[in-house]
LOPASE-486919 format. One line per field, with one value per residue (C-alpha): residue number from 1; residue in one letter; chain; x, y, z. Coordinates in pm, 1 decimal. Each point is the difference from the previous one (the first is absolute). Layout:
N
num: [NUM_...]
residu: [a_...]
chaine: [A_...]
u: [X_...]
v: [Y_...]
w: [Z_...]
***
This chain:
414
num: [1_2_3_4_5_6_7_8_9_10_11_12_13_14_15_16_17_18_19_20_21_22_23_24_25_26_27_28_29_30_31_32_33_34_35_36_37_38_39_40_41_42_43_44_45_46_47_48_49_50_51_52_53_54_55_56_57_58_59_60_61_62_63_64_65_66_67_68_69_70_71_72_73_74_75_76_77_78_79_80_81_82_83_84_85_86_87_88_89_90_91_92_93_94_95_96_97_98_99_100_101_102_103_104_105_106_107_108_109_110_111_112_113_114_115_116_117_118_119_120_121_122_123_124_125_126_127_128_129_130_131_132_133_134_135_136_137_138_139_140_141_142_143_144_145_146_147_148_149_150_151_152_153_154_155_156_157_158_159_160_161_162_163_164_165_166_167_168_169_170_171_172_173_174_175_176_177_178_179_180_181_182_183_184_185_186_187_188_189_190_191_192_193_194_195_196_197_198_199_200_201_202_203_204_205_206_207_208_209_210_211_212_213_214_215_216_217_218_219_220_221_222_223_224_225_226_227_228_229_230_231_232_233_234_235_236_237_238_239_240_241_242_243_244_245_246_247_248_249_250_251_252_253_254_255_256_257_258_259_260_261_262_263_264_265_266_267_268_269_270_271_272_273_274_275_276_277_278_279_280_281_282_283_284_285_286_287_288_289_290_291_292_293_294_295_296_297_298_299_300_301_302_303_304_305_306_307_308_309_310_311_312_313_314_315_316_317_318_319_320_321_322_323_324_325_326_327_328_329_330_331_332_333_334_335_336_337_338_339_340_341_342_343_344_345_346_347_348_349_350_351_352_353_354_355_356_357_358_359_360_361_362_363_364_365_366_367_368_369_370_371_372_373_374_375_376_377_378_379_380_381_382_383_384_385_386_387_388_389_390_391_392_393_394_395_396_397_398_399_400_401_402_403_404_405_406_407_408_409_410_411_412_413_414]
residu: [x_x_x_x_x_x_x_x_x_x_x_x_x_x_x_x_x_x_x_x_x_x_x_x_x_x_x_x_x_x_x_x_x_x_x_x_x_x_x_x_x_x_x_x_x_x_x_x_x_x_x_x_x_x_x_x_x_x_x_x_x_x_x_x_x_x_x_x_x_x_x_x_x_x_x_x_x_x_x_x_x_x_x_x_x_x_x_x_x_x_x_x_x_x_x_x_x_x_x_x_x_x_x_x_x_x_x_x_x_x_x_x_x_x_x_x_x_x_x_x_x_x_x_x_x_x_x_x_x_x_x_x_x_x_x_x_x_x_x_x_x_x_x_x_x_x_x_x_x_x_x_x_x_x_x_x_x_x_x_x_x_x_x_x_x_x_x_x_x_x_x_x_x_x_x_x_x_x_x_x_x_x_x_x_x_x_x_x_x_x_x_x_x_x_x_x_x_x_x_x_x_x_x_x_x_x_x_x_x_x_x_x_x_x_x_x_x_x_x_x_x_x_x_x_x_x_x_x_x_x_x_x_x_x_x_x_x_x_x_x_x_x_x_x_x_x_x_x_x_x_x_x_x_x_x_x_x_x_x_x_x_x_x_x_x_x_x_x_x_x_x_x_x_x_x_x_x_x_x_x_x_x_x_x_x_x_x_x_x_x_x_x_x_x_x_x_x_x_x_x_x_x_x_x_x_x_x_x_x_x_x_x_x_x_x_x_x_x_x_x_x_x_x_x_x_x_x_x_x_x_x_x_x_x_x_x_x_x_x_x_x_x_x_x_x_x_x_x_x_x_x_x_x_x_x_x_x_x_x_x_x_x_x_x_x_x_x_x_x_x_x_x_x_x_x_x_x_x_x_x_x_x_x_x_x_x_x_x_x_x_x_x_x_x_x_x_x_x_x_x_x_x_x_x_x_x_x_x_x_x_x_x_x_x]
chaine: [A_A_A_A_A_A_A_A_A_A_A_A_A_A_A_A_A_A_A_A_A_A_A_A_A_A_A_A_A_A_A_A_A_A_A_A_A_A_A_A_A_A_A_A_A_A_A_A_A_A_A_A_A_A_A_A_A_A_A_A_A_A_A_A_A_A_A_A_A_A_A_A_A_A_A_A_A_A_A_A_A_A_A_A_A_A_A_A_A_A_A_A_A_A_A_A_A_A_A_A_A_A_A_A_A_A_A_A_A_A_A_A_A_A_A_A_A_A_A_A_A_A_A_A_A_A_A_A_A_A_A_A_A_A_A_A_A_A_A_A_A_A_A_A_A_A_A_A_A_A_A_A_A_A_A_A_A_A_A_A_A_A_A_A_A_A_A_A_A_A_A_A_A_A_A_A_A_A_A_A_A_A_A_A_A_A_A_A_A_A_A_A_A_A_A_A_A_A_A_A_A_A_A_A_A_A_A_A_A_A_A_A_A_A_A_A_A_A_A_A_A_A_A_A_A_A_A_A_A_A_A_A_A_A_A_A_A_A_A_A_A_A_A_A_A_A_A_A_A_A_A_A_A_A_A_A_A_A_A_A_A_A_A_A_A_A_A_A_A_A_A_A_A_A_A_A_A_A_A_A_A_A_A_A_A_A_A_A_A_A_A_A_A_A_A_A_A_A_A_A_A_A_A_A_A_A_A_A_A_A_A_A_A_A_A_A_A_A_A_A_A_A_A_A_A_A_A_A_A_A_A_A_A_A_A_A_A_A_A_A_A_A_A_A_A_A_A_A_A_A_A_A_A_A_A_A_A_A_A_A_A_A_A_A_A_A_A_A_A_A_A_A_A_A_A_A_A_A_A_A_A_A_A_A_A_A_A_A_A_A_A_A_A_A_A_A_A_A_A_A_A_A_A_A_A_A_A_A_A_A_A_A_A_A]
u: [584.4_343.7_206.3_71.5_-349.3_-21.1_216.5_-144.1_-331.1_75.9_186.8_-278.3_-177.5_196.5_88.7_-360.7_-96.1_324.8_-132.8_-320.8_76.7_193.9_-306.6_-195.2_280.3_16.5_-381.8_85.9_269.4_-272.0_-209.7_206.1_119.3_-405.0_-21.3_282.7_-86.7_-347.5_156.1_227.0_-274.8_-208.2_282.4_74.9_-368.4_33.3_339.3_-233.4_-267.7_257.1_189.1_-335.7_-115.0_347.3_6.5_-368.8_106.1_342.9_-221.6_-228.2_278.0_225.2_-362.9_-32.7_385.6_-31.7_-338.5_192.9_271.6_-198.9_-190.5_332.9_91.4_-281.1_-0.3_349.5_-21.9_-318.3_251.6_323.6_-207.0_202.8_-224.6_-49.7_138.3_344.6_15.0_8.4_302.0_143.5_-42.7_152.8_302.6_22.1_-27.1_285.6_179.8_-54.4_-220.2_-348.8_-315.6_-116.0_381.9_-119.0_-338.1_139.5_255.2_-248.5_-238.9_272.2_91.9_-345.5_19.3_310.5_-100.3_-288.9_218.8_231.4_-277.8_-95.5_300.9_219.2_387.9_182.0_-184.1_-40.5_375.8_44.9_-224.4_235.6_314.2_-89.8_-171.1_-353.1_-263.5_-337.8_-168.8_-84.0_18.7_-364.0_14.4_-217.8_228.7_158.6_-130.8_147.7_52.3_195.1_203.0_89.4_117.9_240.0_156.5_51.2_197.1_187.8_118.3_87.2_264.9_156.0_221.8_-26.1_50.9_-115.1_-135.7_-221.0_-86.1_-119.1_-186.9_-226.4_-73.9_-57.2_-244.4_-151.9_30.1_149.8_-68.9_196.0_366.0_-215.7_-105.0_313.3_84.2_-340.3_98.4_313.4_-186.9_-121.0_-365.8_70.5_-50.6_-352.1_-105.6_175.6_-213.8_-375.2_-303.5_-277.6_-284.0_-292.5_-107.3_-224.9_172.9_87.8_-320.5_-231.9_284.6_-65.9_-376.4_21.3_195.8_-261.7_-287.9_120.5_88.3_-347.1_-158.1_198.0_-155.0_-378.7_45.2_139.0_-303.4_-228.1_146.3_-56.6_-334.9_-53.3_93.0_-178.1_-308.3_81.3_170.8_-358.1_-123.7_334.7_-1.9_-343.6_47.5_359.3_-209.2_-276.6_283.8_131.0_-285.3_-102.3_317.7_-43.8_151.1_-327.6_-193.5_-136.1_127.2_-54.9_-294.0_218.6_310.2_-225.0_-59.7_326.7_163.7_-292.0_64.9_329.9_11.0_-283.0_213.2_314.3_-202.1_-152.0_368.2_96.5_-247.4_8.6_420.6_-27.4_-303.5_198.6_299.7_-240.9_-103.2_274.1_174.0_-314.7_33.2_370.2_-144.0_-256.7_267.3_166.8_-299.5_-54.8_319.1_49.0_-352.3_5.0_374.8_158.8_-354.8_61.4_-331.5_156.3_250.7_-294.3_-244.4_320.4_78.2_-397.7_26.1_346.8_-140.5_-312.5_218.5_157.1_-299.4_-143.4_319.5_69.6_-373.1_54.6_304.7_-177.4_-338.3_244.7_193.2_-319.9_-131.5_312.4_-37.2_-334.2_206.8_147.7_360.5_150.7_150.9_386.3_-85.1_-371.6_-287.7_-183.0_-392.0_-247.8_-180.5_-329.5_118.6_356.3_-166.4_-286.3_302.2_226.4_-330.7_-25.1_380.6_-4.0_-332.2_194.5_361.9_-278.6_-133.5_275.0_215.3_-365.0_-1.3_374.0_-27.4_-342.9_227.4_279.9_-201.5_-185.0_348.3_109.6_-315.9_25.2_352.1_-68.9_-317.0_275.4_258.4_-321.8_-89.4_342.3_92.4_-347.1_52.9_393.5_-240.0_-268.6_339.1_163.5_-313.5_-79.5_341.4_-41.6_-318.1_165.1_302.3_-225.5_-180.0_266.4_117.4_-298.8_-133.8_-253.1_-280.9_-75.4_-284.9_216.6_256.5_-224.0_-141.7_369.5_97.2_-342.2]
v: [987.4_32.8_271.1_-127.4_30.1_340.1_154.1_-200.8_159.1_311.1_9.3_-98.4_200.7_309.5_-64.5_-44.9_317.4_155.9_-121.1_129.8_317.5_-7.2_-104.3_284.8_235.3_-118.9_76.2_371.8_8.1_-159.4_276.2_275.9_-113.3_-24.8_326.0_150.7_-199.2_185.1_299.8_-21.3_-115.3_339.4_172.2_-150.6_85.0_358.9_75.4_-189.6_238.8_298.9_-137.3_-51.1_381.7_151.7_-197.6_178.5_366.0_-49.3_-108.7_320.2_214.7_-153.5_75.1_328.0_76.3_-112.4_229.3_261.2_-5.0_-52.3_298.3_240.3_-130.4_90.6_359.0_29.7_-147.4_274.9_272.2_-71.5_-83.0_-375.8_-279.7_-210.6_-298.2_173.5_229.2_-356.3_-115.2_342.0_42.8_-369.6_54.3_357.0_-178.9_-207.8_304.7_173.9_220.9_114.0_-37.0_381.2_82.2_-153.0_134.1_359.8_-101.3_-123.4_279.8_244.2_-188.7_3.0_406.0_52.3_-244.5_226.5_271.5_-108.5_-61.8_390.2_80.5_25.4_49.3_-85.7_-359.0_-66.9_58.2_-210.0_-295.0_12.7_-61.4_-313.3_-100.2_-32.3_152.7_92.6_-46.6_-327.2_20.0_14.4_369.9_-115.3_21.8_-323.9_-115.9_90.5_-357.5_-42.0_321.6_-146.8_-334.4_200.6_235.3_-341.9_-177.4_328.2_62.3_-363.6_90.7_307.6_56.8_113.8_350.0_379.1_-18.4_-268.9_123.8_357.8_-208.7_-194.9_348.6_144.0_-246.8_-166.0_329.9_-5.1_-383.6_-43.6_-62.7_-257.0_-176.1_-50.6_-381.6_-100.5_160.9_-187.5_-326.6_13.3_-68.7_-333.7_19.9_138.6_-328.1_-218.3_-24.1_75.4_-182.1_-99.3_194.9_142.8_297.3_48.5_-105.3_317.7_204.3_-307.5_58.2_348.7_-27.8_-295.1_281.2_292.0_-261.9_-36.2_352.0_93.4_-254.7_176.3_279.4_-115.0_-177.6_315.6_159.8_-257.2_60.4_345.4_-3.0_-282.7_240.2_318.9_-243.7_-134.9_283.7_191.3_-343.8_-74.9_378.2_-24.1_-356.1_130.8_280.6_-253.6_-202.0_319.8_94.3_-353.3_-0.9_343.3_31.8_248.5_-330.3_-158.0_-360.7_-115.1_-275.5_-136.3_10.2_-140.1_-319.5_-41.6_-43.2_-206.1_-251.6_42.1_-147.0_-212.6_-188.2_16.9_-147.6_-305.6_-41.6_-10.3_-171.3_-301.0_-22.9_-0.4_-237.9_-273.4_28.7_-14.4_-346.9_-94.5_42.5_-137.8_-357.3_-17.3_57.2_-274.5_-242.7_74.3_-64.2_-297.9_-148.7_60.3_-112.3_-349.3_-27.1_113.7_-34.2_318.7_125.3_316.3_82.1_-65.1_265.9_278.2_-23.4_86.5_300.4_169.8_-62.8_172.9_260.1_62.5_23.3_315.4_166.4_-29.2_104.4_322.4_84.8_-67.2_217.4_263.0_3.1_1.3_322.1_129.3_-3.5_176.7_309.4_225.7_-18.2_311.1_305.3_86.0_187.9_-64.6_-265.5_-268.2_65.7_-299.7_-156.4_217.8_374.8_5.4_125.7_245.7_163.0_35.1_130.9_257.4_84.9_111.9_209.5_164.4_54.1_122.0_222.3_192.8_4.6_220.7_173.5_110.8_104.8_199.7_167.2_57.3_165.6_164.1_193.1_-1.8_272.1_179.7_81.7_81.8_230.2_175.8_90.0_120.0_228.5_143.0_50.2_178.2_194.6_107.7_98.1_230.7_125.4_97.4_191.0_211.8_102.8_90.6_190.4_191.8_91.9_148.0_197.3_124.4_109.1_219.4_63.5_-183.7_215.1_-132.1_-181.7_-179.2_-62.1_-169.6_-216.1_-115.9_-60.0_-212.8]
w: [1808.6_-18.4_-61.7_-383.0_-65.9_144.1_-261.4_-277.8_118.8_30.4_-383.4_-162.3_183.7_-56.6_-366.8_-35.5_111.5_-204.4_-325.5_89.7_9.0_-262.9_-171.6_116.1_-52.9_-379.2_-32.8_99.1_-238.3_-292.9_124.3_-19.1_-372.1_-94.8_111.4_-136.6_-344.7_12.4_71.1_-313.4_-188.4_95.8_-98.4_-342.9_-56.6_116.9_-226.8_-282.9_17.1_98.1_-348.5_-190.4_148.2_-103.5_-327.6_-72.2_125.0_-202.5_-343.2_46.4_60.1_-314.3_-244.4_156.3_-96.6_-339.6_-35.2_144.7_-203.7_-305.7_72.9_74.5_-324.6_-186.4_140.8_-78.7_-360.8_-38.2_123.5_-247.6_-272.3_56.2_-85.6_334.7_-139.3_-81.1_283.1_224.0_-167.6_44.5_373.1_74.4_-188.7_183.1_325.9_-103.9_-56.3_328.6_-193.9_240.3_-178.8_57.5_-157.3_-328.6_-52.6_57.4_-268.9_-265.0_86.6_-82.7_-313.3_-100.4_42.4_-174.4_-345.4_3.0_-0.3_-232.7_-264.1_86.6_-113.9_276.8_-126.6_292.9_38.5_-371.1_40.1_275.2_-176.2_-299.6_169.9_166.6_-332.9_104.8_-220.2_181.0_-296.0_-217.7_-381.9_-60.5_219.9_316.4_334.6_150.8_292.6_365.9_14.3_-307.9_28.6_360.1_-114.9_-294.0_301.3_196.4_-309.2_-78.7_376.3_-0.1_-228.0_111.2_248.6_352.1_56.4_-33.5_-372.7_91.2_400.5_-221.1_-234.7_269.6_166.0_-296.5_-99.3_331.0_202.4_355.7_11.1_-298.2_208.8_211.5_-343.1_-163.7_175.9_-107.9_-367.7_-1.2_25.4_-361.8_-167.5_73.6_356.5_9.7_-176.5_201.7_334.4_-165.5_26.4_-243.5_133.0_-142.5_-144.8_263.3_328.3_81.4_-53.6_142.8_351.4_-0.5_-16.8_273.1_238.0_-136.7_86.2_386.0_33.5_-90.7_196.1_261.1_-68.1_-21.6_334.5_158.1_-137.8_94.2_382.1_-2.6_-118.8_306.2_278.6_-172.5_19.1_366.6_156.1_102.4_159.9_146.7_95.8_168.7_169.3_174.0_157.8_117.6_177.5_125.3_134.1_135.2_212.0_97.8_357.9_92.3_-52.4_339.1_-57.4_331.5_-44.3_-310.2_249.4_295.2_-250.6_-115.2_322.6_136.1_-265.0_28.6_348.0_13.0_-266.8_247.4_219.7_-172.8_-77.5_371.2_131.8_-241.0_13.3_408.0_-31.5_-224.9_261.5_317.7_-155.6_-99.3_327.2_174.7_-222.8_107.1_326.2_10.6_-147.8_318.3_270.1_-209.4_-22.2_402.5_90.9_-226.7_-5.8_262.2_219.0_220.0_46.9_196.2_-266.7_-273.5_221.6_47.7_-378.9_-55.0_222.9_-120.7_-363.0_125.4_193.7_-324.0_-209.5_228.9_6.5_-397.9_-58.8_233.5_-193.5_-328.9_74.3_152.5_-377.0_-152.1_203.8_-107.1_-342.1_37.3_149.6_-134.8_90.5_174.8_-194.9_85.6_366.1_-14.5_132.6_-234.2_-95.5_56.9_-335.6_-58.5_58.9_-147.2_-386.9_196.4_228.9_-374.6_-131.2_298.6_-29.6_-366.4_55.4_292.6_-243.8_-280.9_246.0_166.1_-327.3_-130.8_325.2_-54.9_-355.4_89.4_260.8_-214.2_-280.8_243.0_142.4_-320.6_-105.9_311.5_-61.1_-375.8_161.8_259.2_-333.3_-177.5_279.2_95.1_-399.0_40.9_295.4_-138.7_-351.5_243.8_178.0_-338.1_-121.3_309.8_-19.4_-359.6_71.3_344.8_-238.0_-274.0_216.4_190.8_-329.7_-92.7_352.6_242.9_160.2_433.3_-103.4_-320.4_226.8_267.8_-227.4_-157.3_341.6_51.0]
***
C-alpha cells in the first residue's frame, strides 16, 4: 500500500471515530435535557400544588376575615346603638379619612351618652345642639336615632369652617375623640353611603354566632381533654411506676443481659463467616481459572501443581486469621488499663462485682451510723456527767451554807 492510501485510511478512519463520538456525546447532551425536562416538569407540578395549597389557605383565610369583620361589626353596631348596616359605611369612609375604627366607636358611644343627656335636660348640650341646628328630637317627640343625629353633625360640619368653634363642638359632642373625628365629619352624609354593601339583616349576628360557635367548641374540647387525663392520669400514674420499677437498677438483669449479647454476636458471626466464605470462593474460582488455564493452556503441570498449593497456603492462613477474629468477637475487649474476660464468665464476674460495691457501700454506712451513735452516746454522757457535776456542787454549797455533820460530809464527798 502506498503511502496515498495510508492517509486516506487513516481519515476515514479518524473522522469515523470523530463523528462517533460526537454521536455519543450528543446522546449525553439528549440525556441531560430529558433529565433536566423531568426535572422542570416536577417542579411545575410542585409550584402547582404549592399554588393550588396557597390558593386554598388564602380562600380560608379571606372567609375567616370577612366573618371576622362581620362579627367586630356586629358587636360594635350592638355597642353605639348604630345599625350594622350603617355603621359599615361609617367605618370605610373613616378609614378614608385616617380615622381608626376604635376612634369612632368611642365617638358614637359618647354621642349616644350626651343625646341622652340632652333629652334629660342637659342645658349646656341642648345648647350646644341648637347652635349647629340639630334637634335630638323628631316632631312626633320619640328621640332620633344615633345614626341619624350622626349623619346631621356630618352635613353641618361639612359646612363650617375649620377652627376653634367647630374643634369645641366635636369634643363637646364626641368626647376626647371628637378632634380625631372632625376629617371624617367634614366628609358629609354623603360619604357614609358611598362605599356600603347590600348585606343582610342578619350577617352580622349569624358572624358573631359562627365566632361564638368555635370559641365554644374551644371550650368543650378543652374540657373534653381535661376530663381525658383526669380519667388516664391514675393508669398512666401506675404504669410509669411499673416501668420504673421494671428498670430498677437493684434488678439482677444478668440472664436477660447474658442473652442479649449472645445473640448479639452469634449474629456478628453468621455475618462474618458468610462475607469471608463468599470471598474464600470467590478467590478460590479465580484461582482454579488459573491452574486451568496453565494446565490446558499453557500445559505446565508444575506451575498448575504450585498455583494449587499457594491457593491452599492461602486458604489456611486466611481461615486462621478468620477463626482468630471470630474468637475475638466472643471476648470481651479490654477496659482502658485492664485485661479482656473470655465468653461465659464476663456477666457472673459483673454479677459478683455489684454484690461486692452493694456490700461494702452497706458495710460503710453500718459503720458510719454506727460512729455516728457512739459519738451522739459520748455528748449524752459528758452533758450528763457536767449535769451530776453541777448538782453535787449545788448540794456541797447548800450544806456548807447550813452546816454538814462528819458523817454528812463523808457521804457528800462519797
Amino acid at each position: 500500500m502506498n503511502l496515498d492510501a495510508l492517509l486516506r485510511i487513516k481519515a476515514s478512519v479518524d473522522g469515523e471515530n470523530n463523528i462517533r463520538r460526537l454521536g455519543n456525546s450528543m446522546q449525553g447532551v439528549q440525556g441531560k435535557v430529558k433529565n433536566l425536562q423531568a426535572a422542570v416538569g416536577g417542579l411545575s407540578g410542585a409550584l402547582k400544588g404549592l399554588a393550588a395549597g396557597l390558593a386554598l389557605g388564602a380562600f380560608t383565610a379571606f372567609v375567616k376575615q370577612g366573618i371576622d369583620a362581620a362579627d367586630a361589626m356586629g358587636k360594635a353596631a350592638t355597642r353605639t346603638g348604630v345599625a350594622a348596616q350603617a355603621l359599615l359605611g361609617m367605618q370605610n369612609a373613616a378609614a378614608l379619612a385616617d380615622v381608626s375604627n376604635e376612634q369612632l366607636i368611642k365617638g358614637l358611644t359618647k354621642l349616644n351618652v350626651n343625646i341622652v343627656a340632652a333629652a334629660e335636660g342637659n342645658d349646656e348640650l341642648n345648647k350646644r345642639f341648637q347652635q349647629l341646628g340639630i334637634t335630638i328630637k323628631a316632631q312626633d317627640g320619640t328621640l332620633k336615632s344615633t345614626e341619624q343625629i350622626f349623619r346631621e353633625i356630618s352635613d353641618r360640619f361639612a359646612d363650617m369652617p375649620d377652627g376653634a368653634q367647630k374643634a369645641a363642638a366635636a369634643v363637646s359632642l364626641f368626647g376626647k375623640s371628637g378632634v380625631e373625628l372632625i376629617t371624617l365629619l367634614n366628609s358629609g352624609a354623603a360619604s357614609f353611603d358611598e362605599f356600603n354593601y347590600k348585606l343582610s339583616d342578619e350577617f352580622a349576628a349569624r358572624s358573631e354566632y359562627f365566632n361564638d360557635s368555635i370559641t365554644k367548641m374551644g371550650f368543650k374540647t378543652q374540657g373534653f381533654q381535661m376530663q381525658l387525663m383526669d380519667a388516664l392520669l391514675p393508669a398512666l400514674q401506675s404504669i410509669l411506676d411499673e416501668f420504673s420499677n421494671l428498670f430498677n437498677t437493684e434488678q439482677d438483669w444478668t440472664a436477660l443481659f447474658d442473652v442479649i449479647i449472645f445473640g448479639m454476636r452469634s449474629i456478628a458471626t453468621v455475618i462474618f463467616a458468610t462475607v469471608k466464605l463468599v470471598d474464600v470462593l470467590v478467590k478460590s474460582l479465580v484461582a482454579a481459572v488459573d491452574v486451568a488455564y496453565k494446565l490446558f493452556i499453557e500445559r505446565d503441570i508444575g506451575a498448575a501443581f504450585r498455583a494449587v498449593q499457594n491457593r491452599f497456603t492461602d486458604v489456611v492462613a486466611q481461615a486462621r486469621q478468620d477463626f482468630a477474629a471470630i474468637g475475638r468477637m466472643w471476648t470481651d475487649a479490654p477496659a482502658p488499663g485492664g485485661r479482656a474476660r473470655t465468653r461465659g464468665f464476663e456477666m457472673r464476674d459483673l454479677a459478683a462485682e455489684r454484690e461486692r460495691d452493694a456490700a461494702a457501700k452497706k458495710a460503710a454506712s453500718e459503720a458510719e451510723r454506727l460512729a455516728q451513735k457512739r459519738n451522739d452516746i459520748g455528748q449524752k454522757a459528758l452533758s450528763l456527767q457536767e449535769q451530776l457535776r453541777r448538782k453535787l456542787e449545788d448540794v456541797n454549797a447548800a450544806y456548807a451554807g447550813v452546816g454538814a455533820t462528819p458523817i454528812e460530809q463523808l457521804l457528800l464527798d462519797r
